[in-house]
C-alpha positions, -999 to +999 in steps of 0.1 A: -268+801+475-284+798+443-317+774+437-322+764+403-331+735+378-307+707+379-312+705+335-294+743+335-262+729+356-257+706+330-237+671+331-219+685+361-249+694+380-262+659+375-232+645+382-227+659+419-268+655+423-262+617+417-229+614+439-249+633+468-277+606+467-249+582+468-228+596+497-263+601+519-286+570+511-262+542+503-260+527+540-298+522+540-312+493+518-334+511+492-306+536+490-286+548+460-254+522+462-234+528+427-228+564+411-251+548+375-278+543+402-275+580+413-273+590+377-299+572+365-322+588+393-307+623+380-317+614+346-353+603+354-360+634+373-355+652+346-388+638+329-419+653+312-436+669+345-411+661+367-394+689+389-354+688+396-340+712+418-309+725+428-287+745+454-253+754+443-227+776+467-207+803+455-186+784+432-217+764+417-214+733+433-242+715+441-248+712+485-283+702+477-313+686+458-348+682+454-371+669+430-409+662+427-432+637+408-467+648+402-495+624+409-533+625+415-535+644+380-513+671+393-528+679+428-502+662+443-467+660+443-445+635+458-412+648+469-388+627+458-357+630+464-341+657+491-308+653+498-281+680+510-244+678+512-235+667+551-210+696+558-237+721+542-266+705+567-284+723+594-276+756+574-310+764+559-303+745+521-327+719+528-357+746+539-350+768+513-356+737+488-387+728+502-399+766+500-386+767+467-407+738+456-436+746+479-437+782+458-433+762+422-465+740+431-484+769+439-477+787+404-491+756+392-517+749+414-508+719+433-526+712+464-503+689+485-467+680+487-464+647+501-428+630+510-421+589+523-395+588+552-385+552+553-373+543+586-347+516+576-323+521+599-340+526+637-339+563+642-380+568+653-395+546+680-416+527+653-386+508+639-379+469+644-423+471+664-449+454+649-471+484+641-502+460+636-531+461+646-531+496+655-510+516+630-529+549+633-524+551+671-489+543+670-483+570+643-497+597+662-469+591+692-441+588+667-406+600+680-377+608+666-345+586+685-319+591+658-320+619+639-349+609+613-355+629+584-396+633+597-386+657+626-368+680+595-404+674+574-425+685+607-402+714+614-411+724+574-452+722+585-455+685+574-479+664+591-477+625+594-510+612+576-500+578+578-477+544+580-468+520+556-457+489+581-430+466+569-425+487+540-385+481+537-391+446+558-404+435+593-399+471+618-392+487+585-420+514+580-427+542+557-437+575+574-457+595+548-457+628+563-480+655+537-484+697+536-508+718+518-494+742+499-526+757+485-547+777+512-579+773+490-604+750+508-638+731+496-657+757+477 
């Protein structure tokens, strides 16, 4: 396997990027539905700042992607996306893309990587609940019941650091999950 930027596998890099986001997200609402929806999210992570990552297997197909958008004047960067090929999951492309991208945003200094892991679809105990009044509490005893992408983030050294309620509808929460990436503390 081979990690590299999505811009240097040209159109048909992009191309299989954009059909991956398609294949994996479109059952959940504030998926990727349509191949120009996938395409268009190749095309804007391709932007001034932005980081677009691939894998591609030994014929230099792509089996996975990740991208980041910096924020907080570049402290921060939100992942966003990370998707990997379903018959290539649970093989180590999705942890070597979040290494890959932890090591970038330590070359240039980033602090924190920071993902949202929607829960659309009822696969942590915090789906289809009313999270209010106390969100903080119920975050701290989230489990995973379906296969959520937050146990793959934790298993990466993620942390939860907090909920969005209702983000995707009633029961529909955000899970923003965070990592440092830079061991510097206060100085």
């Amino acid at each position: 396997m081979l990690i590299r930027d999505l811009e240097q596998g040209g159109e048909q890099a992009s191309r299989q990027a954009a059909e991956l986001l398609v294949r994996c997200f479109s059952h959940i609402p504030s998926g990727w539905h349509t191949l120009e929806e996938g395409l268009a999210e190749a095309r804007e992570s391709l932007g001034p700042d932005r980081v677009s990552r691939v894998a591609l297997d030994e014929n230099g197909d792509v089996v996975g992607w990740i991208g980041a958008v910096p924020c907080y004047q570049g402290h921060v960067w939100e992942l966003h996306p990370l998707v990997v090929r379903p018959d290539r999951q649970r093989q180590g492309i999705g942890r070597a893309l979040v290494a890959d991208l932890e090591r970038l945003a330590r070359e240039r200094g980033v602090d924190t990587i920071y993902v949202g892991t929607d829960d659309e679809d009822g696969r942590t105990n915090l789906s289809g609940v009313d999270l209010y009044p106390d969100v903080l509490s119920r975050a701290a005893r989230i489990e995973d019941v379906g296969g959520h992408p937050f146990a793959f983030y934790r298993k990466c050294g993620f942390v939860v650091v907090g909920l969005i309620p209702d983000a995707n509808g009633f029961g529909k929460p955000d899970i923003l999950m965070a990592k440092r990436v830079e061991s510097q503390g206060p100085q």
